[in-house]
C-alpha positions as CSV (number, residue, x, y, z in Angstrom):
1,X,-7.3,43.8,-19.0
2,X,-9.0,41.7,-16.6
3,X,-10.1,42.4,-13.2
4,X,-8.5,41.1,-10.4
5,X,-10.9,39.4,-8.0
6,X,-11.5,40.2,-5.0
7,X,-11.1,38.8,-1.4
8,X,-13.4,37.6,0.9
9,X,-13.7,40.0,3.4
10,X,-13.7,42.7,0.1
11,X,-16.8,41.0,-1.2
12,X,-18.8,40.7,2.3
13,X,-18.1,45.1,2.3
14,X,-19.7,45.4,-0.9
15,X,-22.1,42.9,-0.7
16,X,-23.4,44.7,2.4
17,X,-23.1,48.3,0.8
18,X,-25.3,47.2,-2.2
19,X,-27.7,45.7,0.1
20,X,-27.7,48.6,2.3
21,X,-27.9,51.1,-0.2
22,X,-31.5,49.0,-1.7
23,X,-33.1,48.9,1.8
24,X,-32.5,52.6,2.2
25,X,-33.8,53.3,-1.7
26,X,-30.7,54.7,-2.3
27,X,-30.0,53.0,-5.3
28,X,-30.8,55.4,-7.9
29,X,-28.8,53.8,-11.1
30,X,-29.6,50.2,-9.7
31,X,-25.9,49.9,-9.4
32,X,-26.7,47.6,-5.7
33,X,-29.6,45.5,-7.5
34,X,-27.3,44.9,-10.3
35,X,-24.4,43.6,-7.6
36,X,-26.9,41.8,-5.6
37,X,-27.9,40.3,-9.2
38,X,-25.0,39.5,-10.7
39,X,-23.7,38.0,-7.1
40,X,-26.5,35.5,-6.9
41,X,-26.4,35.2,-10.9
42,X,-22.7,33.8,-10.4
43,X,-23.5,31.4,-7.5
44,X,-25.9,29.4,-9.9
45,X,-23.1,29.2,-12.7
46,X,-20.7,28.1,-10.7
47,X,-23.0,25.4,-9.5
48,X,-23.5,24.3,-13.1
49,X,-19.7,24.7,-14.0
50,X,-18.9,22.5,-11.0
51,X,-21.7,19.7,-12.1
52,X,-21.1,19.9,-15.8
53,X,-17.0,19.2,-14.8
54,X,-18.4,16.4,-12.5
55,X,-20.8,14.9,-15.1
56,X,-17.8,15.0,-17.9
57,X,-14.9,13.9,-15.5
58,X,-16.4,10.9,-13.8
59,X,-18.1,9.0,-16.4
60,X,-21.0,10.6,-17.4
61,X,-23.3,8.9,-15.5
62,X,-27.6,9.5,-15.3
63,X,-27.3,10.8,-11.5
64,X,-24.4,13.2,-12.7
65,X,-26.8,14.6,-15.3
66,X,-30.1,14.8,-13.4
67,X,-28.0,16.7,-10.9
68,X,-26.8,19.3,-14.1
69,X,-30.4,19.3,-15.8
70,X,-31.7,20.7,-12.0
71,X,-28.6,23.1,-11.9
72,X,-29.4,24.2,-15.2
73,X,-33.1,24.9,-14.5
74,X,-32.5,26.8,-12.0
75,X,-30.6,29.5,-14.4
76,X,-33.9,29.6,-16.6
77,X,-35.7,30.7,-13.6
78,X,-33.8,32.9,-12.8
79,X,-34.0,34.5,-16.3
80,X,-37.7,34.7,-16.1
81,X,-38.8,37.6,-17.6
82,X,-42.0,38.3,-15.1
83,X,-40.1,38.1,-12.3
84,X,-41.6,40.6,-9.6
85,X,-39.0,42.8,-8.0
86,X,-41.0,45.7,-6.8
87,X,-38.4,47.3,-4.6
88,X,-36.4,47.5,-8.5
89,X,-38.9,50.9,-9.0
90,X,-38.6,52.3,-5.9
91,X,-38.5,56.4,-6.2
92,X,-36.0,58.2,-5.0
């Protein structure tokens, strides 16, 4: 069964507990980090849903694709696999 989504005001609490809860290192399962994540994660893709329904909707054109290639790059980065996040190993 899906998930309902939440409101705005729901998200703002949670977003604010996960980020709390990593700048006092208690995040012991990483359950903030993978909010914080999966929060910033879905910000990119719903940049690239909203260009690649832009690009196919209104013609297709090389502006409308230059603007998806640049939303699309910035997924890969994101999915670098050296990223650095040394606050990911703090001990608790």
């Amino acid at each position: 069964m899906p998930l309902k989504k939440l409101d705005d005001e729901q998200m703002k609490q949670v977003t604010a507990l996960a980020e709390a809860m990593r700048e006092k290192g208690k995040d012991k399962y990483k359950i903030g980090y993978a909010l914080l994540y999966l929060l910033g994660r879905n910000k990119l893709l719903e940049d690239v849903r909203k260009r690649a329904e832009y690009y196919v909707r209104f013609g297709q054109g090389e502006q409308e694709l230059s603007n998806l290639r640049v939303a699309l790059e910035k997924m890969h980065e994101l999915d670098v696999v050296d990223a650095d996040d040394s606050s990911f190993f703090v001990k608790e």
